[in-house]
C-alpha positions as a LaTeX table, in Angstrom:
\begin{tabular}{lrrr}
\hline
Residue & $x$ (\AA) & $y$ (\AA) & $z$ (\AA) \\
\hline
Unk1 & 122.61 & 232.10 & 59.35 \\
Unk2 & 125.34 & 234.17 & 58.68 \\
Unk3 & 125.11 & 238.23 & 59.37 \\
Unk4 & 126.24 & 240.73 & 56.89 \\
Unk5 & 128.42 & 243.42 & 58.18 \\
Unk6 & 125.80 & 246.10 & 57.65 \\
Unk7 & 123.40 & 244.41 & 59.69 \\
Unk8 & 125.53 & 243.73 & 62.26 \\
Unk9 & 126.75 & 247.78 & 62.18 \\
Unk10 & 122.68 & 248.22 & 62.23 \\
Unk11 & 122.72 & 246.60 & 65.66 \\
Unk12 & 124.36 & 249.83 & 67.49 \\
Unk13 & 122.06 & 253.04 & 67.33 \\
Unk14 & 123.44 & 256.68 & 68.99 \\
Unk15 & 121.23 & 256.20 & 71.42 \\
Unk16 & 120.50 & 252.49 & 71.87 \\
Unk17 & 121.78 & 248.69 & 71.13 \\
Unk18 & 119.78 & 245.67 & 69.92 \\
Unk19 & 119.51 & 242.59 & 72.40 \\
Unk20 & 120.84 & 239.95 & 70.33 \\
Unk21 & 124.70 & 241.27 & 70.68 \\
Unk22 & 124.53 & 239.46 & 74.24 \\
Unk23 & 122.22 & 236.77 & 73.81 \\
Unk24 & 123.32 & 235.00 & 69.92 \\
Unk25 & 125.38 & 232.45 & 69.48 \\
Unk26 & 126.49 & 233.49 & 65.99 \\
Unk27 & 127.35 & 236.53 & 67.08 \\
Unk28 & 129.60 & 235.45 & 70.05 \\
Unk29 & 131.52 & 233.47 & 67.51 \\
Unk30 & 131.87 & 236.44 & 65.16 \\
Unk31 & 133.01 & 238.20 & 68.31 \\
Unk32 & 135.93 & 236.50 & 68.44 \\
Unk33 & 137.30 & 236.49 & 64.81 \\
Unk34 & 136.57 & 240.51 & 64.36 \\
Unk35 & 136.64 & 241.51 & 68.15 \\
Unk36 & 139.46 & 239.50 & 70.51 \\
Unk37 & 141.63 & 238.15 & 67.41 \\
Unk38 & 141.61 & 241.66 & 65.54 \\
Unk39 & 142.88 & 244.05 & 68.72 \\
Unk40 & 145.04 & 243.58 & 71.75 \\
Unk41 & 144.24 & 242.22 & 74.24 \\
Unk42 & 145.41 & 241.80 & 77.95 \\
Unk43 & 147.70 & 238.86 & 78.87 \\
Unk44 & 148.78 & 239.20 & 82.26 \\
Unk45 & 152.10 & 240.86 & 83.94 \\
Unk46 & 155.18 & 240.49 & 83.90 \\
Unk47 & 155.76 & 240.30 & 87.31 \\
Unk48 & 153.79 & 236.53 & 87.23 \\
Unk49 & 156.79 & 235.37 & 85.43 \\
Unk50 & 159.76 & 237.54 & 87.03 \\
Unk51 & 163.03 & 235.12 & 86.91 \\
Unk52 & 164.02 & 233.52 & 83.33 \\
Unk53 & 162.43 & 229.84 & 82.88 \\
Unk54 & 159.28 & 231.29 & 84.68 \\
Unk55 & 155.95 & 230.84 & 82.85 \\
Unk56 & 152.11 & 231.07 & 83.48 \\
Unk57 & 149.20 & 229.87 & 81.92 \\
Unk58 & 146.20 & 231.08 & 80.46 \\
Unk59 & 143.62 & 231.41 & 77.93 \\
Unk60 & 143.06 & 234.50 & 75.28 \\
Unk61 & 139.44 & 234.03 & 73.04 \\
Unk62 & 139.30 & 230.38 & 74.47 \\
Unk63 & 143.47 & 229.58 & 73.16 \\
Unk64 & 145.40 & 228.26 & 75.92 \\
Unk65 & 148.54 & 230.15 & 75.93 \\
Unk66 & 152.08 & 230.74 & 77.79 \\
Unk67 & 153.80 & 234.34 & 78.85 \\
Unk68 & 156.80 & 233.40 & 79.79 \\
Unk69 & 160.25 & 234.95 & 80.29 \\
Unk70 & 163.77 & 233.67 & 78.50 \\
Unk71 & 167.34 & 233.75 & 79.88 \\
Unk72 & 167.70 & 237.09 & 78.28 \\
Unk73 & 165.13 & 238.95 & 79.96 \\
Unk74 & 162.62 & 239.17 & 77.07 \\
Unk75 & 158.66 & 238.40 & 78.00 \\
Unk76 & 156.89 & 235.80 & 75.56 \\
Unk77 & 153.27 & 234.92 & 74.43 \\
Unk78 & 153.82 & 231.41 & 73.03 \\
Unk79 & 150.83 & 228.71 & 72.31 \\
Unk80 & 150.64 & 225.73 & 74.88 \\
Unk81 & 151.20 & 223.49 & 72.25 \\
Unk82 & 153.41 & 220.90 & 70.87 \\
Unk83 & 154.71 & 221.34 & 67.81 \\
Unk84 & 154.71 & 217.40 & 66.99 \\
Unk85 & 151.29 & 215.50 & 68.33 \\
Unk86 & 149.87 & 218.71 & 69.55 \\
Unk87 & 149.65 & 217.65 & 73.25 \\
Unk88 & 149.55 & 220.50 & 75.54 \\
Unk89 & 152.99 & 221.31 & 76.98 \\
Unk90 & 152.86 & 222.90 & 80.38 \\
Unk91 & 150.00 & 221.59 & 82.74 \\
Unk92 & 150.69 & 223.90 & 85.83 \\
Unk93 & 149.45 & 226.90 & 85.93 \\
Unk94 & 152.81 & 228.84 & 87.01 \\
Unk95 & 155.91 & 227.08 & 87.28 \\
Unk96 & 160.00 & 228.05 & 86.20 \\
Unk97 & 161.60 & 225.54 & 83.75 \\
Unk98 & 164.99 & 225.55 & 81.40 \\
Unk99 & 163.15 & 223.60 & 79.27 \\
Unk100 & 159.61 & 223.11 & 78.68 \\
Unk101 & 158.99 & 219.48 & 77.67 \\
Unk102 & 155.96 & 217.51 & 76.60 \\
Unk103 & 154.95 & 214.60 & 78.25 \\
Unk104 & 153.95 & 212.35 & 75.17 \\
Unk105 & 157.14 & 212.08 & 73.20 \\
Unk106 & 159.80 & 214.25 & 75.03 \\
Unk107 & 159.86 & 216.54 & 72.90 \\
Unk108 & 161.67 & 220.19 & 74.01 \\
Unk109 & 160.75 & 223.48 & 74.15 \\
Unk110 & 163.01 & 226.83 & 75.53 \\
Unk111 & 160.57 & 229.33 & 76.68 \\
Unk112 & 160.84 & 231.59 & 73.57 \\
Unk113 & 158.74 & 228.32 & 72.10 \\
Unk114 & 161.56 & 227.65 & 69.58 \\
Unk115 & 162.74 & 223.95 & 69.70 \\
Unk116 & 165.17 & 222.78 & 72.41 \\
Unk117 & 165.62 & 219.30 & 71.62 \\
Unk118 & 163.68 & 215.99 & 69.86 \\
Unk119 & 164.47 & 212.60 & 71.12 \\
Unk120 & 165.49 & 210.57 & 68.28 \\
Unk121 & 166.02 & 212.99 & 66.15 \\
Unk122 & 167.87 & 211.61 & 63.34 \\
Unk123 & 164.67 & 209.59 & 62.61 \\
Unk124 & 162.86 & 212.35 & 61.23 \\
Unk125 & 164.14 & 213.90 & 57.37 \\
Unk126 & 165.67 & 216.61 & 57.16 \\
Unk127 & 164.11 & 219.43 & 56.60 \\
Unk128 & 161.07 & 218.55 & 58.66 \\
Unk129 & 161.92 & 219.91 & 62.19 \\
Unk130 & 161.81 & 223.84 & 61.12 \\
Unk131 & 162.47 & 225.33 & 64.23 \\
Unk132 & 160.15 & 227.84 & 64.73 \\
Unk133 & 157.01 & 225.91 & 62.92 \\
Unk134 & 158.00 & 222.62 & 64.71 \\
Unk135 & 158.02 & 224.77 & 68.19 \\
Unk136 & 155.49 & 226.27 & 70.59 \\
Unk137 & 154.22 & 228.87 & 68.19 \\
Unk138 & 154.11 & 232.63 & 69.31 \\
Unk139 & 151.46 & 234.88 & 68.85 \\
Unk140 & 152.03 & 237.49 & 66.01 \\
Unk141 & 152.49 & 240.20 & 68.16 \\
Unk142 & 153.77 & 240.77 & 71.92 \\
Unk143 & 154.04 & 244.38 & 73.88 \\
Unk144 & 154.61 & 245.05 & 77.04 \\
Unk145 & 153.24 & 248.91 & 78.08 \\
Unk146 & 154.89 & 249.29 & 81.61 \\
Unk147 & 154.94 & 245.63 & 82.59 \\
Unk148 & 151.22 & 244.73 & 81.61 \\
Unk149 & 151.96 & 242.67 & 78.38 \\
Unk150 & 149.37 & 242.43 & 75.72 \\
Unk151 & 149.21 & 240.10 & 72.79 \\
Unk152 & 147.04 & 239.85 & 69.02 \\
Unk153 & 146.57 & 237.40 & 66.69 \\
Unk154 & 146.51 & 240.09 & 64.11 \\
Unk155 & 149.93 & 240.67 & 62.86 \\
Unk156 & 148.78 & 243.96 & 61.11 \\
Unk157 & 147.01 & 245.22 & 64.51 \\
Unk158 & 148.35 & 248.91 & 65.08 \\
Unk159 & 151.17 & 249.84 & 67.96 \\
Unk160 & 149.82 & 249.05 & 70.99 \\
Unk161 & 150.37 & 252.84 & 72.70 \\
Unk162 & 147.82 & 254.25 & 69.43 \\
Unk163 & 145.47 & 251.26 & 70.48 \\
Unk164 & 145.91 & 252.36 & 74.06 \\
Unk165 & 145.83 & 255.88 & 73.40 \\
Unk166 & 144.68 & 258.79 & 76.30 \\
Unk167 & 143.30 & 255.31 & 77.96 \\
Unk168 & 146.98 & 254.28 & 79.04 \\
Unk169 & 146.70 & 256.87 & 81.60 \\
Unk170 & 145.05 & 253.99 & 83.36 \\
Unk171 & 147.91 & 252.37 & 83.30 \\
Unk172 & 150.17 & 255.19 & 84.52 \\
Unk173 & 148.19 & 256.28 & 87.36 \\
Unk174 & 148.00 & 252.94 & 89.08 \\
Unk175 & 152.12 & 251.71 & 88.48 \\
Unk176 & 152.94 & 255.60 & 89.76 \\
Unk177 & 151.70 & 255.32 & 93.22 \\
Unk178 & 154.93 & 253.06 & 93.54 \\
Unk179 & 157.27 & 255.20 & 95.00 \\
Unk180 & 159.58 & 253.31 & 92.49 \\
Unk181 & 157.05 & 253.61 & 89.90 \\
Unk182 & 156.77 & 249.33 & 89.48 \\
Unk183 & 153.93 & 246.96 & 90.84 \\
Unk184 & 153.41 & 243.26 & 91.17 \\
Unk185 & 150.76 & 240.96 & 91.25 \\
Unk186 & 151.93 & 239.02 & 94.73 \\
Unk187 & 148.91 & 238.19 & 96.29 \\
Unk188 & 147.48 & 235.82 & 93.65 \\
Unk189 & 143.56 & 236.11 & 92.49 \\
Unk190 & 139.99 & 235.73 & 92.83 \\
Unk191 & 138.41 & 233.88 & 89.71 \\
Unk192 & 135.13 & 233.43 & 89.34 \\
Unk193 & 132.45 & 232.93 & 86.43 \\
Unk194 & 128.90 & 234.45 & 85.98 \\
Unk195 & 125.92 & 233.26 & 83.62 \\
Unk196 & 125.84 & 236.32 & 81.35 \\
Unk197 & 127.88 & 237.66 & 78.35 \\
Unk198 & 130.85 & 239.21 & 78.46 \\
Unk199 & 129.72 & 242.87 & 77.91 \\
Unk200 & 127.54 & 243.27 & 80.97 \\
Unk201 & 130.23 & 243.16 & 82.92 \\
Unk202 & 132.49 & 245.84 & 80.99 \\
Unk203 & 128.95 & 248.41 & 80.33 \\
Unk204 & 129.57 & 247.94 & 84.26 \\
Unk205 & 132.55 & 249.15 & 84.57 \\
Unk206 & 131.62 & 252.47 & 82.64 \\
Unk207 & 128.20 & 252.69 & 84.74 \\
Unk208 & 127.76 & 255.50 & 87.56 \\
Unk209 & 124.13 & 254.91 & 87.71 \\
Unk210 & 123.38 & 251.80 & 89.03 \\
Unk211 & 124.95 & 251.94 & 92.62 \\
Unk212 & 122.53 & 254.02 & 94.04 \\
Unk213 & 120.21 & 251.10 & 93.89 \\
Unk214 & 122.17 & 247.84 & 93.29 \\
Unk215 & 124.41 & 248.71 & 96.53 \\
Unk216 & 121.93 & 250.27 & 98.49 \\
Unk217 & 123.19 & 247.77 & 101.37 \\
Unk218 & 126.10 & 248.52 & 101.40 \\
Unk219 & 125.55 & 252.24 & 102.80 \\
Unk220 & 125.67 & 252.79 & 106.83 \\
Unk221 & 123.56 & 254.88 & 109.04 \\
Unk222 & 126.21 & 257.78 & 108.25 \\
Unk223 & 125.75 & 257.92 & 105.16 \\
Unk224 & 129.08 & 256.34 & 103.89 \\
Unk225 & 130.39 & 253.53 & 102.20 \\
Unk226 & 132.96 & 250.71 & 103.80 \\
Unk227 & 136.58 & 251.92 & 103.60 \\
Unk228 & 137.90 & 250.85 & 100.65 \\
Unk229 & 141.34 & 252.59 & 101.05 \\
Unk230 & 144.46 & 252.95 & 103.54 \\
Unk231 & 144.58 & 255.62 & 105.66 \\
Unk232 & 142.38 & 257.48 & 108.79 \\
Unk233 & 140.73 & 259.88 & 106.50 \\
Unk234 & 139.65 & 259.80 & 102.48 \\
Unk235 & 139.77 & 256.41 & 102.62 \\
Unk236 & 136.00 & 255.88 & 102.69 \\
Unk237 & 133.70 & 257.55 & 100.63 \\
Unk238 & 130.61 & 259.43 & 100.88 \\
Unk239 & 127.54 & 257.88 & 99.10 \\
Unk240 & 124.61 & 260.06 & 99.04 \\
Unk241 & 123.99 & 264.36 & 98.94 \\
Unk242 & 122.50 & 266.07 & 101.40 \\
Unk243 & 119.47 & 266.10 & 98.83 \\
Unk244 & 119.16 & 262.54 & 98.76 \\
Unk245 & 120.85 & 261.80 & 95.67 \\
Unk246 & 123.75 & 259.49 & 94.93 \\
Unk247 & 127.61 & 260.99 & 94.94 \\
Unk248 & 128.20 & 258.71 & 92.06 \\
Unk249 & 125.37 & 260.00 & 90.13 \\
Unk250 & 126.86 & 263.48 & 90.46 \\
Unk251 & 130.58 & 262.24 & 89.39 \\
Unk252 & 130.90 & 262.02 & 85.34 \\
Unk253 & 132.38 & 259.64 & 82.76 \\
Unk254 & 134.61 & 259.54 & 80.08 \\
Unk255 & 134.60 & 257.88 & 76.41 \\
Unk256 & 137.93 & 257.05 & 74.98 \\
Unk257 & 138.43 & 256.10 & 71.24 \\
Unk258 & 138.81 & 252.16 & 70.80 \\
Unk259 & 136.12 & 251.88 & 72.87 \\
Unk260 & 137.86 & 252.78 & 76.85 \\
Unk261 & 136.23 & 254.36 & 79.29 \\
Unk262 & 136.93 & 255.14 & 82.96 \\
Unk263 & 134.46 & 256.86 & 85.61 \\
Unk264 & 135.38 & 259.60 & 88.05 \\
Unk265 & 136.52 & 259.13 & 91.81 \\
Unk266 & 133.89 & 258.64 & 94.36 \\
Unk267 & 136.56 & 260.08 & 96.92 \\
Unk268 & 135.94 & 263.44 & 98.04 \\
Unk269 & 138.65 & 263.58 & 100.73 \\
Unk270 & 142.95 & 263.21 & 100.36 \\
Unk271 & 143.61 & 260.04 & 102.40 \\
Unk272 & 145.91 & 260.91 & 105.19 \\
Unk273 & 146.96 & 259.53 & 108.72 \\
Unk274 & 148.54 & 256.16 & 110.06 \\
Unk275 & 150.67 & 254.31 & 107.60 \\
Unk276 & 149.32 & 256.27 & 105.10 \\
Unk277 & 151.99 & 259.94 & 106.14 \\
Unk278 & 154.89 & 257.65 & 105.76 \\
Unk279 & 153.87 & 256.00 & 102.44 \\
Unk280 & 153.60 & 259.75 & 101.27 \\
Unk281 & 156.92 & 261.08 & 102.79 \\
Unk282 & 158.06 & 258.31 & 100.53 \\
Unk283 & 156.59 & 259.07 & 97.77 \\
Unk284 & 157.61 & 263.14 & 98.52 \\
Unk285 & 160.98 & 261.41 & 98.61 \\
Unk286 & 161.05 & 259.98 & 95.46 \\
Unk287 & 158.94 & 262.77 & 93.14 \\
Unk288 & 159.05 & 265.64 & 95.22 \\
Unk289 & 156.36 & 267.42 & 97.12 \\
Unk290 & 154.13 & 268.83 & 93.45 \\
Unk291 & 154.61 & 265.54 & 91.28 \\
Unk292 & 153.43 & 263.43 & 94.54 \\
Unk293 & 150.27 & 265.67 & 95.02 \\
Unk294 & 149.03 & 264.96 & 90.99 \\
Unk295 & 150.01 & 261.14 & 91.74 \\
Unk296 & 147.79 & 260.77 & 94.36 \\
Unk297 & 144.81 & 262.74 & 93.29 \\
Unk298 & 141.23 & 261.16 & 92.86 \\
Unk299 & 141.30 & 261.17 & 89.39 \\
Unk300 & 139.31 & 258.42 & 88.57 \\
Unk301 & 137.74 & 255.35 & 90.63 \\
Unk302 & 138.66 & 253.02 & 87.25 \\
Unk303 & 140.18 & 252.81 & 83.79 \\
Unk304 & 138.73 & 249.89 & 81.90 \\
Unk305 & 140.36 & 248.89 & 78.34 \\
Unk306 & 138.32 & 247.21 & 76.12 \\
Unk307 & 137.67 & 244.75 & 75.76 \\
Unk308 & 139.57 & 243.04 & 78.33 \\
Unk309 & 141.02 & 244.67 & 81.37 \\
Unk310 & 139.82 & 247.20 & 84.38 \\
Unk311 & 142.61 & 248.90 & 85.98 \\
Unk312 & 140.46 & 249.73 & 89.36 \\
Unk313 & 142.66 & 252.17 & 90.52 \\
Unk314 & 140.65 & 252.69 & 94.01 \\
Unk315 & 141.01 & 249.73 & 95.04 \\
Unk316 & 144.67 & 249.72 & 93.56 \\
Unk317 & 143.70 & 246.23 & 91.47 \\
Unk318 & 143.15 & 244.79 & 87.82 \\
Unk319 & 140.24 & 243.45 & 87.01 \\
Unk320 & 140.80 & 240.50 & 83.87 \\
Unk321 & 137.18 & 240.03 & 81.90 \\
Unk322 & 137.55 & 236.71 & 79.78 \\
Unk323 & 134.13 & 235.81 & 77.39 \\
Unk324 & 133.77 & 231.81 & 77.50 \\
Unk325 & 130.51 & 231.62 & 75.65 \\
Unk326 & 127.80 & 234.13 & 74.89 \\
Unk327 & 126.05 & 233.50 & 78.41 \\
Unk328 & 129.26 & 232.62 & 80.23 \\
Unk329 & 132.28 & 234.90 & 81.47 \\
Unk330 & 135.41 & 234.35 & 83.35 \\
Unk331 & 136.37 & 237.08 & 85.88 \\
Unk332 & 139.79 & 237.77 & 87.56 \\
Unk333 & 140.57 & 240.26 & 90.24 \\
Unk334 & 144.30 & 240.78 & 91.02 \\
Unk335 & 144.81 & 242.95 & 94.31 \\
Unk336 & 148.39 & 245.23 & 93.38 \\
Unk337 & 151.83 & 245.14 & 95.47 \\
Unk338 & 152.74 & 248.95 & 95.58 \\
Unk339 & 156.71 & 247.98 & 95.29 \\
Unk340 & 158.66 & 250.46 & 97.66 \\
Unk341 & 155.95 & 251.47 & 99.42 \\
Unk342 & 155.04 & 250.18 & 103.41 \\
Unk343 & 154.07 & 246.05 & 103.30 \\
Unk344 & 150.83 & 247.21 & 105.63 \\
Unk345 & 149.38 & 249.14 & 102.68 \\
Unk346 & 149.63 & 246.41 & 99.91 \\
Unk347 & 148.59 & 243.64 & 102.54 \\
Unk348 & 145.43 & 246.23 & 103.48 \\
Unk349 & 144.66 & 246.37 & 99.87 \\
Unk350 & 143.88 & 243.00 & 99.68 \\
Unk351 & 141.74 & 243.14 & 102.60 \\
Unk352 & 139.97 & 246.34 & 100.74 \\
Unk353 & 139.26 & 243.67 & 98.14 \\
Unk354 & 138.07 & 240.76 & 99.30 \\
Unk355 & 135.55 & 243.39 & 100.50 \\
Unk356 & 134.31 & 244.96 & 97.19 \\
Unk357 & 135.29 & 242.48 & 94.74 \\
Unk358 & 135.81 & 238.79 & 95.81 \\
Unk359 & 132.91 & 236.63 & 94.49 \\
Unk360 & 131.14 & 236.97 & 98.15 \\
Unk361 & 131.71 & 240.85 & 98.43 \\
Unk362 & 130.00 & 243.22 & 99.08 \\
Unk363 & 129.97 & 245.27 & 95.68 \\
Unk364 & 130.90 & 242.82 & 92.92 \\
Unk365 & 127.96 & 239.78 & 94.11 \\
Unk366 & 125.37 & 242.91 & 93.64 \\
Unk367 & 126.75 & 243.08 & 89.98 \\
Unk368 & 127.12 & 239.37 & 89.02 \\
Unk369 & 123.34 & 239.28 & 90.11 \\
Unk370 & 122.11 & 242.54 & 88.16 \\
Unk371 & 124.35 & 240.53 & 85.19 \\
Unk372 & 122.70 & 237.36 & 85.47 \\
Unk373 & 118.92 & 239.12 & 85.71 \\
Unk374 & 120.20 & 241.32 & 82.78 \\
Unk375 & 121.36 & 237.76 & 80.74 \\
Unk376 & 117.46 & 235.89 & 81.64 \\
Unk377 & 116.00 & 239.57 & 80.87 \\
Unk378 & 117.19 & 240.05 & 77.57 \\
Unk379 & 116.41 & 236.33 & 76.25 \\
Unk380 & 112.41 & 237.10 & 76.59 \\
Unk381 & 110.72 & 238.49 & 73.96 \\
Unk382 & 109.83 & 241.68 & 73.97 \\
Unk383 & 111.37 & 245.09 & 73.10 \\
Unk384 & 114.09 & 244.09 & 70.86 \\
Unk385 & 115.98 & 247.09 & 71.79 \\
Unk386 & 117.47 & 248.76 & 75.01 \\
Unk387 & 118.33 & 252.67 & 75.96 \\
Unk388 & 122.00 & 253.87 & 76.37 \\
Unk389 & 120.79 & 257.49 & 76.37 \\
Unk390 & 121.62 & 258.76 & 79.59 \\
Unk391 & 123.41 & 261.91 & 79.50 \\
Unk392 & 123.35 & 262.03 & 75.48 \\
Unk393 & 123.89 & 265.30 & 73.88 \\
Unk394 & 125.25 & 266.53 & 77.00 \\
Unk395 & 128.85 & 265.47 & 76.44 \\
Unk396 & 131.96 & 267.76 & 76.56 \\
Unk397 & 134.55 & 267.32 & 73.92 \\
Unk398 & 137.85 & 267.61 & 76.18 \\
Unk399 & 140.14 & 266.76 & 72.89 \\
Unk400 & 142.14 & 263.86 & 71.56 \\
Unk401 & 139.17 & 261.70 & 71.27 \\
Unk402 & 137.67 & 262.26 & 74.78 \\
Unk403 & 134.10 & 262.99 & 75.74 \\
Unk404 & 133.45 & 263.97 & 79.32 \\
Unk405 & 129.93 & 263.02 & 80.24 \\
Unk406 & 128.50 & 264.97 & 83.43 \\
Unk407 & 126.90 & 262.97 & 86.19 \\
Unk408 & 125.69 & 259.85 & 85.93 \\
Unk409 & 126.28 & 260.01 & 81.69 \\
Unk410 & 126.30 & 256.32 & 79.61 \\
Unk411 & 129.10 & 257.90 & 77.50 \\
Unk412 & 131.66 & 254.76 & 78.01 \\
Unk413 & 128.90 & 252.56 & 77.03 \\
Unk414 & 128.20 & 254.56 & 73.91 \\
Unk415 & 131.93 & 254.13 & 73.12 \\
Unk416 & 132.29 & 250.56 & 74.33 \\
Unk417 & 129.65 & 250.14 & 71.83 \\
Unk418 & 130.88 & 252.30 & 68.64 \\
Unk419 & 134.21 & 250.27 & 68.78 \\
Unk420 & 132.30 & 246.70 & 68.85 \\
Unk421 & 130.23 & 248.38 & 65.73 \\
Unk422 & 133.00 & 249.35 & 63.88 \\
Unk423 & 134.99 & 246.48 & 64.45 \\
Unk424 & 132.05 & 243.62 & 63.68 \\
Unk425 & 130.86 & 245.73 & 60.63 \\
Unk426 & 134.28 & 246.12 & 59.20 \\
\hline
\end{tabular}
C-alpha cells in the first residue's frame, strides 16, 4: 500500500491523531524520507570530538555516520563509508586519527572524508579516483548552533537558526549557566532502547499531565520530589498543592513552530547554599549581578526540538531520541559539564541523573513503561483515534509563533503533531 499525502495529512485532527502514525510500518518508512531526511536533525557536540583527528560515531535515520574535527578546526558530518568496496571505515566508537583508513584495501581517508591516499594507485585510470566522490561522503549540510552540530540530507533544508527558531532558547539557557558560557559532554551516556515508536517518547517530553500518576512513587511523606538539583534550597521541588492537585498540572506549556515545545519549571524556589553561593559569585563575576539573576531563573524544566533532541535543562542534560523501527527507539541521556563552574556541581549532576533518567531511575523507567503499554495499547482494535485536547482553545498567543498553554495544556503535542502533518503531507 502506498498512502497519498492527503490521507496521511487526514491522520492529524485539531483535536486528535489517528493510531496508525505509531503502530505502521509504511508509515515509519515514509517517516524517514519526509520527516528525519527533510529537516535537521541533532548529531552530537562538538565537545565529543575536541582535538583535530578526533571523531565519533553514530547513526542519523538508521545511516551510520562520523562528526569529526580536521586540523583546521572545522567540525564534519561525513558517512562511515568507503568510497571503494564500501566497507565501513571507523569501527570504534570515539577515537583521534590523522588518517582514517579502511581495513579491506588500505584505502585513506582525512577526517573532512576527502581522500588521503590509495595504495596502488597508479593501477586505477585516471579520472576514476574523484576526490570527493571516491571519499567518505559528507552530508549536504553541517551547522553547528553553539557547539551542538546538526546535520540534513536535504541540501535545500532552510538555515538552521529559522528551523530552530524561538526554540534555540533551549539551547541558550542550558550553555549560559557556564560562567564561560561553553559546556561539554564529559561524563559519557546512558543508552538504552524501549519497545514503542519514536513519538511516545517526544509527546512525553511536552506532557505535564501524566506525573501526577505515572510518578506517584516517587513523592515523599513531605510532599516533595527527590532533589534533582545542586544546592541546600530550590533544588528539590514541590509536587502536589495544598488542594491535592499536582504542581505540574498547574505549570503550562509552550508550542513552537517546526513542531518544539518545552514545559515550564517545576521549581518554585532559587537554589542557594553550599557549593551552589560560589558557583553564583562566579557567575556574578562573569555577567554581573542582573544578567546572572535571568540566567538562572526557572524558566523551563525542558526544551525538546523535534524531532530529535531534549535539552532537559533541570537536570542540566540532553536527551538524544533515535527511531530504529516503528515499535523500537534508541534513547541517549548525556549529563552536561558546566565549564568554569565548581567540579562538585557537574559531578552532582550526574548523580541528579542517574536518579531521574538512567534506564533504572526513578522517573524515566515510569515512562519507558507508560511507552511500552501505550505501543501494546494502540495495536488492539478499537477506537481508531486518540484525544490531544487538553487545554484546547485555551491557548495564549505570546507572538513569533508561540502558544502558551495554561496548566497541564497538550499544546506541544498539538505542535509536535502539525509539523509531522505538514511535513508527511507535503
Amino acid at each position: 500500500m502506498t498512502y497519498s499525502s492527503d490521507y496521511l495529512r487526514s491522520l492529524v485532527r485539531e483535536d486528535r491523531v489517528h493510531r496508525k502514525m505509531y503502530v505502521d510500518p509504511e508509515i515509519f518508512e515514509l517517516e524517514k524520507e519526509k520527516i528525519f531526511k527533510k529537516v535537521w536533525m541533532y548529531v552530537g557536540h562538538e565537545s565529543l570530538v575536541p582535538d583535530p583527528g578526533d571523531y565519533y560515531c553514530t547513526t542519523l535515520v538508521g545511516q551510520e555516520v562520523v562528526l569529526s574535527r580536521s586540523p583546521d578546526g572545522n567540525i564534519n558530518v561525513i558517512f562511515n563509508r568507503c568510497g571503494h568496496r564500501g566497507a565501513r571505515v571507523l569501527n570504534r566508537k570515539r577515537g583521534n586519527a590523522k588518517v582514517f583508513t579502511c581495513m579491506y584495501h588500505g584505502w585513506g581517508f582525512k577526517p573532512d572524508g576527502t581522500l588521503a591516499g590509495v595504495p596502488m594507485k597508479a593501477d586505477f585510470p585516471g579520472g576514476v579516483l574523484e576526490e570527493r566522490a571516491s571519499g567518505m561522503v559528507a552530508l549536504p549540510r553541517v551547522k553547528s548552533y553553539r557547539g551542538f552540530v546538526f546535520a540534513s540530507f536535504n541540501a535545500d533544508v532552510e538555515p538552521l537558526e529559522e528551523y530552530l527558531g524561538e526554540a534555540r532558547r533551549g539551547i541558550d539557557e542550558l550553555t549560559d549557566r557556564s560562567p564561560v558560557g561553553k559546556i561539554e559532554f564529559a561524563f559519557g551516556c546512558h543508552r538504552y532502547h524501549f519497545d514503542g515508536n519514536w513519538k511516545l517518547q517526544l509527546e512525553n517530553q511536552a506532557d505535564m499531565y501524566h506525573p501526577a500518576a505515572c510518578h506517584a512513587s516517587t513523592v515523599g511523606p513531605d510532599g516533595r520530589q527527590f532533589q534533582r538539583r545542586a544546592g541546600k534550597e530550590g533544588g528539590d521541588a514541590a509536587f502536589f498543592t495544598a488542594n491535592g492537585e499536582a504542581v505540574v498540572a498547574q505549570t503550562g506549556v509552550r508550542g513552537f513552530l517546526k513542531g518544539h515545545s518545552s514545559e515550564a519549571s517545576l521549581f518554585d524556589k532559587e537554589q542557594s547554599g553550599g557549593v551552589w553561593d560560589e558557583y553564583r559569585a562566579m557567575m556574578v563575576d562573569a555577567y554581573g549581578e542582573e544578567r546572572t539573576r535571568d540566567i538562572l531563573k526557572n524558566r523551563r524544566h525542558s526544551m525538546t526540538l523535534f524531532p530529535s533532541v531534549d535539552i532537559l535543562i533541570a537536570q542540566t542534560s540532553v536527551r538524544v531520541i533515535r527511531a530504529v523501527a516503528v515499535d523500537r527507539t534508541e534513547i541517549e541521556i548525556w549529563p552536561v559539564r558546566l565549564v568554569g563552574a565548581p567540579d562538585v556541581i557537574s559531578t552532582d549532576l550526574v548523580k541528579y541523573v542517574n536518579i531521574t533518567h538512567s534506564a533504572s531511575s526513578f522517573i524515566q523507567s515510569d515512562d519507558l513503561e507508560a511507552f511500552e503499554r501505550c505501543q501494546e495499547g494502540l495495536k488492539t482494535e478499537g477506537a481508531e483515534w486518540f484525544l490531544v485536547a487538553k487545554g484546547l482553545g485555551d491557548e495564549v498567543d505570546e507572538g513569533k509563533g508561540v502558544l502558551f498553554g495554561p496548566r497541564s495544556s497538550e499544546v506541544g503535542q498539538r505542535a509536535q503533531h502539525v509539523a509531522w502533518r505538514d511535513l508527511m503531507g507535503a
